[in-house]
MOPAC internal coordinates of N, CA, C and O (Angstrom, degrees):
PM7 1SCF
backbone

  N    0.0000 0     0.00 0     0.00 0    0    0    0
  C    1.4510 1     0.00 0     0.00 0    1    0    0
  C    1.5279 1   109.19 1     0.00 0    2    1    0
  O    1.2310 1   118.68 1   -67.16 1    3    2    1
  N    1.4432 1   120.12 1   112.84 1    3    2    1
  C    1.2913 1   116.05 1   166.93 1    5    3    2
  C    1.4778 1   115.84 1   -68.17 1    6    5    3
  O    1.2310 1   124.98 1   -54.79 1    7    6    5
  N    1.5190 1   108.04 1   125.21 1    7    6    5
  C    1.7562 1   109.95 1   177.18 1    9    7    6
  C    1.9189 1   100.10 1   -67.79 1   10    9    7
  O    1.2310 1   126.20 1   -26.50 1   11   10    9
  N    1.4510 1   105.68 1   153.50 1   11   10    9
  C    1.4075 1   136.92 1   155.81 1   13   11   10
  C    1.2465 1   128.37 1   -36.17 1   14   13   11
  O    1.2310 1   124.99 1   155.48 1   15   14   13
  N    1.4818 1   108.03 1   -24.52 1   15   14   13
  C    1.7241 1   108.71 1  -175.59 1   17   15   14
  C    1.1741 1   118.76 1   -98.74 1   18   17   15
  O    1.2310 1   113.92 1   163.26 1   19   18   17
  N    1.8668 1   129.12 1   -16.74 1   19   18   17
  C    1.1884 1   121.56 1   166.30 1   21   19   18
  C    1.8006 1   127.67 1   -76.55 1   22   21   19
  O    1.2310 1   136.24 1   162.12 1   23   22   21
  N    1.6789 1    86.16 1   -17.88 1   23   22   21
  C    1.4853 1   108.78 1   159.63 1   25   23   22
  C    1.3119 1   123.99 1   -72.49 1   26   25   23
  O    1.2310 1   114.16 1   153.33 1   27   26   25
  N    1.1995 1   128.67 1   -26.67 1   27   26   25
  C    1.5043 1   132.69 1   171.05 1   29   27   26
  C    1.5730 1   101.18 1   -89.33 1   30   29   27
  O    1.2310 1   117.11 1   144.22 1   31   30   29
  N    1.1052 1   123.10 1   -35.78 1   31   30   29
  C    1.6781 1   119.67 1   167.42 1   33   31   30
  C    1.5601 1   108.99 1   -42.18 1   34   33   31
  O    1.2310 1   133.86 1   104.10 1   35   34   33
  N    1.4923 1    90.81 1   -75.90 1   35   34   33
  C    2.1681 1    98.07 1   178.29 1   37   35   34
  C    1.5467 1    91.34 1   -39.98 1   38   37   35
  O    1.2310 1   106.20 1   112.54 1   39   38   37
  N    1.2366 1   143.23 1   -67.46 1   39   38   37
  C    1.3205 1   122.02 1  -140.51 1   41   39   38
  C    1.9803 1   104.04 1   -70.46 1   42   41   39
  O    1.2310 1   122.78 1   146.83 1   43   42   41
  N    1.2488 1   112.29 1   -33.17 1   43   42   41
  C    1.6555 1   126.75 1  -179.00 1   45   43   42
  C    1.6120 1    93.10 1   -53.92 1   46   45   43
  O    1.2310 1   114.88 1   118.95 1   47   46   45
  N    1.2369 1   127.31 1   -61.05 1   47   46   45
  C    1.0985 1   134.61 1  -164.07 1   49   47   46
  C    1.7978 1   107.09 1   -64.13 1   50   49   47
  O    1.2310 1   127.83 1   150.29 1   51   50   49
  N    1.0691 1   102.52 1   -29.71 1   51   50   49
  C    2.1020 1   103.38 1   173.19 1   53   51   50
  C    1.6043 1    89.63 1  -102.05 1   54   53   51
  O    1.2310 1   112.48 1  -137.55 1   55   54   53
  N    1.2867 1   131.80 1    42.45 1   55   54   53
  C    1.1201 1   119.57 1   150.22 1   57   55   54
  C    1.8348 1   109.44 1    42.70 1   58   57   55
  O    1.2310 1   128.11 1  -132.23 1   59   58   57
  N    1.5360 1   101.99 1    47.77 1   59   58   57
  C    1.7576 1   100.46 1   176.02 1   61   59   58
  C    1.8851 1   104.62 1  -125.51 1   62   61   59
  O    1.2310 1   133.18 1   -43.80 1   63   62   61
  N    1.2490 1    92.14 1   136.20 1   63   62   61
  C    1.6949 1    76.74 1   149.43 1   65   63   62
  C    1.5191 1   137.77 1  -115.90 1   66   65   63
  O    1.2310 1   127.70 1   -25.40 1   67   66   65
  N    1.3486 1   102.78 1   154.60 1   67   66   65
  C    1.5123 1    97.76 1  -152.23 1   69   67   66
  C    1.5968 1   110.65 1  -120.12 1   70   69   67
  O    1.2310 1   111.56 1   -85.80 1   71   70   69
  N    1.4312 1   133.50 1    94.20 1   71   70   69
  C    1.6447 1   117.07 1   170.89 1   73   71   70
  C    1.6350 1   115.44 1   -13.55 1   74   73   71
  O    1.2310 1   138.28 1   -46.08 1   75   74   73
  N    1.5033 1    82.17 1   133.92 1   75   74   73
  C    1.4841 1    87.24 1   140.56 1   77   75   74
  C    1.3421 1   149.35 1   -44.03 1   78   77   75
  O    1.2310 1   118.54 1   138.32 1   79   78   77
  N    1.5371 1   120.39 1   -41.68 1   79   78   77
  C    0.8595 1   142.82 1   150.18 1   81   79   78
  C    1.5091 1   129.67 1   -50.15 1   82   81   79
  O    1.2310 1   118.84 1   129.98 1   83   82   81
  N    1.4175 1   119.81 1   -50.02 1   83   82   81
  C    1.1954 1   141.73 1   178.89 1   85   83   82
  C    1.1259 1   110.20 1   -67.60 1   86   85   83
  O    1.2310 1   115.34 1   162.07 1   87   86   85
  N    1.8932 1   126.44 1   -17.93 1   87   86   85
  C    1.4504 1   133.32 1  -157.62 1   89   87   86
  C    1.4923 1    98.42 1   -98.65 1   90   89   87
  O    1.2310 1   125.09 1   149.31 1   91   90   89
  N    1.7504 1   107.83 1   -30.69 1   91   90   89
  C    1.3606 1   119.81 1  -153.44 1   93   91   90
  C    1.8017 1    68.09 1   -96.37 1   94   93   91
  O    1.2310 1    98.20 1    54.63 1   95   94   93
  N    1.1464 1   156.60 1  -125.37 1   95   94   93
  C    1.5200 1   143.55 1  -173.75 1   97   95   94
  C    1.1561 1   111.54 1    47.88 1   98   97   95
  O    1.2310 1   129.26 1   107.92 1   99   98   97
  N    1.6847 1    99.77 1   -72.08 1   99   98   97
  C    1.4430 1   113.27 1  -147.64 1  101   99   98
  C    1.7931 1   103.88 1   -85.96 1  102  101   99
  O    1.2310 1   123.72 1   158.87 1  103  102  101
  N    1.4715 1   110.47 1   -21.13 1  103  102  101
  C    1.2356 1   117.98 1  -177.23 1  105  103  102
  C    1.3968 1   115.13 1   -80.65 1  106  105  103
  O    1.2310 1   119.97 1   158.16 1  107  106  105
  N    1.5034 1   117.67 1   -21.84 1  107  106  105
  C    1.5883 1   141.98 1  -173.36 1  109  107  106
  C    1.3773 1    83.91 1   -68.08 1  110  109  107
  O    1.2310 1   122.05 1    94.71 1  111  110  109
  N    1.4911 1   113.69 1   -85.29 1  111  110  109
  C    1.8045 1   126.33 1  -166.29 1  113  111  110
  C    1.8312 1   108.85 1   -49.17 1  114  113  111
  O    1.2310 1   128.04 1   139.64 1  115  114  113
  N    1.0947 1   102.12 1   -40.36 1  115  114  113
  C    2.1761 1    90.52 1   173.56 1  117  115  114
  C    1.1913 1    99.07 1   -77.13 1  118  117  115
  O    1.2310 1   104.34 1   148.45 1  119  118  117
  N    1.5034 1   146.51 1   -31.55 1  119  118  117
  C    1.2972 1   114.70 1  -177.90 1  121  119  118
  C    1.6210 1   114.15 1   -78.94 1  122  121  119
  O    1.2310 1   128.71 1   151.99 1  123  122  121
  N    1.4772 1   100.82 1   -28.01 1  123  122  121
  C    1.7140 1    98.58 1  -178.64 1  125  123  122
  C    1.5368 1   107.84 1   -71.34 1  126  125  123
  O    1.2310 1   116.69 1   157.84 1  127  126  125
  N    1.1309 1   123.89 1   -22.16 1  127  126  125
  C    1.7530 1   117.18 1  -157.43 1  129  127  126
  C    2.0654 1    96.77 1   -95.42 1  130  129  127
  O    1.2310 1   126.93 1   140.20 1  131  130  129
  N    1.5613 1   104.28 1   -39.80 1  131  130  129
  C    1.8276 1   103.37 1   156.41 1  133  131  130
  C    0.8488 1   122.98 1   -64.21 1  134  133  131
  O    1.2310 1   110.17 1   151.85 1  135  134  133
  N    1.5664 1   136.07 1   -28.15 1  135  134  133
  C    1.6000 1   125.36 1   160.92 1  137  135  134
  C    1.8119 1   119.05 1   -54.18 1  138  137  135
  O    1.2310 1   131.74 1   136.17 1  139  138  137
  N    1.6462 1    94.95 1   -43.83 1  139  138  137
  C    1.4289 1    96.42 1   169.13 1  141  139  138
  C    1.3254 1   129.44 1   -55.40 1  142  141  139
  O    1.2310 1   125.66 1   123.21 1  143  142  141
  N    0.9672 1   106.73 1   -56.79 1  143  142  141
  C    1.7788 1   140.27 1   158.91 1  145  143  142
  C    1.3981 1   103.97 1   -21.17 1  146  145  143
  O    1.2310 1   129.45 1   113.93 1  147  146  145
  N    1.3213 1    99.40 1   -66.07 1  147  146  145
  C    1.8556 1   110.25 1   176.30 1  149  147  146
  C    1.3293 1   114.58 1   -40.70 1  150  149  147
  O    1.2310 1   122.44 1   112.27 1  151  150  149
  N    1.6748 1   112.94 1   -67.73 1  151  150  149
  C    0.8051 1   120.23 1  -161.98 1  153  151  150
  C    1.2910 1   140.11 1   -78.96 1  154  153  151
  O    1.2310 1   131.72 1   161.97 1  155  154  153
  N    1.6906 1    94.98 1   -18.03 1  155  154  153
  C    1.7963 1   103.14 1   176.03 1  157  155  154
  C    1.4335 1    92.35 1   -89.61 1  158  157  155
  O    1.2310 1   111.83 1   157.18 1  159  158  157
  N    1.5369 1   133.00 1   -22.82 1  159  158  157
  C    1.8105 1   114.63 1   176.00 1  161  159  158
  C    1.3309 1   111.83 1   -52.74 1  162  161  159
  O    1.2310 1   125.78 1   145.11 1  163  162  161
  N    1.8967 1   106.50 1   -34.89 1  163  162  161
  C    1.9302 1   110.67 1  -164.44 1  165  163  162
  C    1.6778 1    95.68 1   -68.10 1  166  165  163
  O    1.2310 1   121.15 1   134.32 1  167  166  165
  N    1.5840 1   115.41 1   -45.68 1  167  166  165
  C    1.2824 1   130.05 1  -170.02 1  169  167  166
  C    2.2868 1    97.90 1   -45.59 1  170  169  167
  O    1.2310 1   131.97 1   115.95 1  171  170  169
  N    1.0818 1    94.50 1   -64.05 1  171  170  169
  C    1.1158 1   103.51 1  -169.06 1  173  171  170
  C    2.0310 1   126.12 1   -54.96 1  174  173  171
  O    1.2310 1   133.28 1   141.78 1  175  174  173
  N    1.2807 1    91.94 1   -38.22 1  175  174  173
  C    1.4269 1   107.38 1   153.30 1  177  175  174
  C    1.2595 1   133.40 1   -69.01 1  178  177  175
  O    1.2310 1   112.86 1   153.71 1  179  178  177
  N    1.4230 1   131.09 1   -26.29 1  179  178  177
  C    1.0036 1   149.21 1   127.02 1  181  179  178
  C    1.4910 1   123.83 1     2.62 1  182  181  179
  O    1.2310 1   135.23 1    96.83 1  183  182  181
  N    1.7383 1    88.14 1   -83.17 1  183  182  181
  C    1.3624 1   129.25 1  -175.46 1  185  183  182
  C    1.4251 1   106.55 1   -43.82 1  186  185  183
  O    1.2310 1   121.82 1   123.75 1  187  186  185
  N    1.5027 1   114.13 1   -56.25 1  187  186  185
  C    1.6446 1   138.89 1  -172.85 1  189  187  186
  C    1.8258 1   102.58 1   -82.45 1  190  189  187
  O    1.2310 1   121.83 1  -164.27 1  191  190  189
  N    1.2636 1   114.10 1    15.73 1  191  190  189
  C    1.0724 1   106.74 1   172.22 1  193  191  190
  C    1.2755 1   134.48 1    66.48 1  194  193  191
  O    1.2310 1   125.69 1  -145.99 1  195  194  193
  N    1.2761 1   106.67 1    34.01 1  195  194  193
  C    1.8757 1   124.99 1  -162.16 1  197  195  194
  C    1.3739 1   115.85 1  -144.63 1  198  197  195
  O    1.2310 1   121.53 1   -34.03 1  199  198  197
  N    1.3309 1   114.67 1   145.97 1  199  198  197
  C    1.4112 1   120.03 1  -167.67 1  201  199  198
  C    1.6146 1   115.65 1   -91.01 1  202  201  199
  O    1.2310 1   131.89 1   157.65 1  203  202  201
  N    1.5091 1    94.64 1   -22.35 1  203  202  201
  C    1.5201 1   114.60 1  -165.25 1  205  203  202
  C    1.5671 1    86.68 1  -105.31 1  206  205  203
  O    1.2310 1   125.27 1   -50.35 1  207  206  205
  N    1.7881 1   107.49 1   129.65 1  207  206  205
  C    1.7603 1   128.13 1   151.41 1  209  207  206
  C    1.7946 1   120.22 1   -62.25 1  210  209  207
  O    1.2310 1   118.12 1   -60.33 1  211  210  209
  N    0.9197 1   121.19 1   119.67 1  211  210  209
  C    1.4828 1   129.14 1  -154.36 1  213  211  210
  C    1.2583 1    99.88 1  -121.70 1  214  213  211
  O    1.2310 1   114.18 1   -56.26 1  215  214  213
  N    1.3845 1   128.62 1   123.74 1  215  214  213
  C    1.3193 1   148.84 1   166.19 1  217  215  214
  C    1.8344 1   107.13 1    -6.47 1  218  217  215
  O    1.2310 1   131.71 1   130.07 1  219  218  217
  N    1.1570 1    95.01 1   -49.93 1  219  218  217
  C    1.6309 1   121.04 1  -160.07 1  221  219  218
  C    1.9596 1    97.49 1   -73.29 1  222  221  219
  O    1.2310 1   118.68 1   149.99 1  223  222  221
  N    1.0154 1   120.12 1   -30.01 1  223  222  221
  C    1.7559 1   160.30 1   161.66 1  225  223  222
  C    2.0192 1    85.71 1   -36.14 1  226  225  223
  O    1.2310 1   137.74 1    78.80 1  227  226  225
  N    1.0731 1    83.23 1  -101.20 1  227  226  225
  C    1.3341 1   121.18 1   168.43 1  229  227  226
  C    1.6110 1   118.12 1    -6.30 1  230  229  227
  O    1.2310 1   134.53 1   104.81 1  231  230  229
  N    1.3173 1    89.51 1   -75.19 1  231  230  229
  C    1.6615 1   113.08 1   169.01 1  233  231  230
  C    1.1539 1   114.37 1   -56.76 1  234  233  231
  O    1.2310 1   117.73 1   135.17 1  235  234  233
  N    1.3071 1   121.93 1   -44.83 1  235  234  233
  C    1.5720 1   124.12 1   175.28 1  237  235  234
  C    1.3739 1   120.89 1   -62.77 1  238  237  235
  O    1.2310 1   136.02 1   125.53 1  239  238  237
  N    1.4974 1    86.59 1   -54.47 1  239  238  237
  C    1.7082 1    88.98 1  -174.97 1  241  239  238
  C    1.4730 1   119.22 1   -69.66 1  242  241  239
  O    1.2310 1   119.84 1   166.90 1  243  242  241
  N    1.2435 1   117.91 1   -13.10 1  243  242  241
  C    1.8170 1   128.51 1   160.80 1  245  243  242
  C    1.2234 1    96.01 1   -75.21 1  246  245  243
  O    1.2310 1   101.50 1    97.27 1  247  246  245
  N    0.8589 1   151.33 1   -82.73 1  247  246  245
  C    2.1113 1   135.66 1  -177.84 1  249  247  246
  C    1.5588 1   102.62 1   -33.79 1  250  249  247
  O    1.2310 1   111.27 1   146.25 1  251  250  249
  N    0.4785 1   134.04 1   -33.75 1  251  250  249
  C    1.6788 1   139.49 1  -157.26 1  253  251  250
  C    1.7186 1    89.87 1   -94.14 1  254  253  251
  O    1.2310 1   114.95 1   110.34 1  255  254  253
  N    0.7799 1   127.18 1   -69.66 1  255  254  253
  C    1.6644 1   117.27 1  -173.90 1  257  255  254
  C    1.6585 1   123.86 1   -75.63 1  258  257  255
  O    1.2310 1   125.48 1   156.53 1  259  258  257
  N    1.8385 1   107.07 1   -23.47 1  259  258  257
  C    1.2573 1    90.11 1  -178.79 1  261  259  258
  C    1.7557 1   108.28 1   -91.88 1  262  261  259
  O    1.2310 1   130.45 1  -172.97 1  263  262  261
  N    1.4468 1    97.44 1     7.03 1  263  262  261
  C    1.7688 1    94.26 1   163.21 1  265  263  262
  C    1.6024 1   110.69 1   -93.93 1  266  265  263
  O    1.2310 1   120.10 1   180.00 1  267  266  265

């Protein structure tokens, strides 16, 4: 679970402000979309017959979900 405060950092740093609410939002959707993330890279390594998640993993499985 990524905590809330490095997420309210990034937002300090673009000079935004961000609800409370909106922080806990935004913190809900990055932890759910890196679990995904996680899991179709492990899926995919898998697949290729490997124990180890590979950059290339990674890359794929981010094309693959944000379509």
């Amino acid at each position: 679970m990524i905590p809330v405060y490095p997420i309210a950092k990034i937002a300090k740093k673009m000079n935004a402000r961000i609800s409370k609410d909106a922080l806990e939002e935004l913190n809900y959707f990055l932890n759910d979309f890196s679990e995904n993330l996680a899991k179709n890279s492990i899926e995919l390594s898998k697949f290729a017959q490997r124990n180890t998640v590979m950059k290339k993993d990674i890359e794929f499985a981010f094309r693959r979900l944000r379509n």
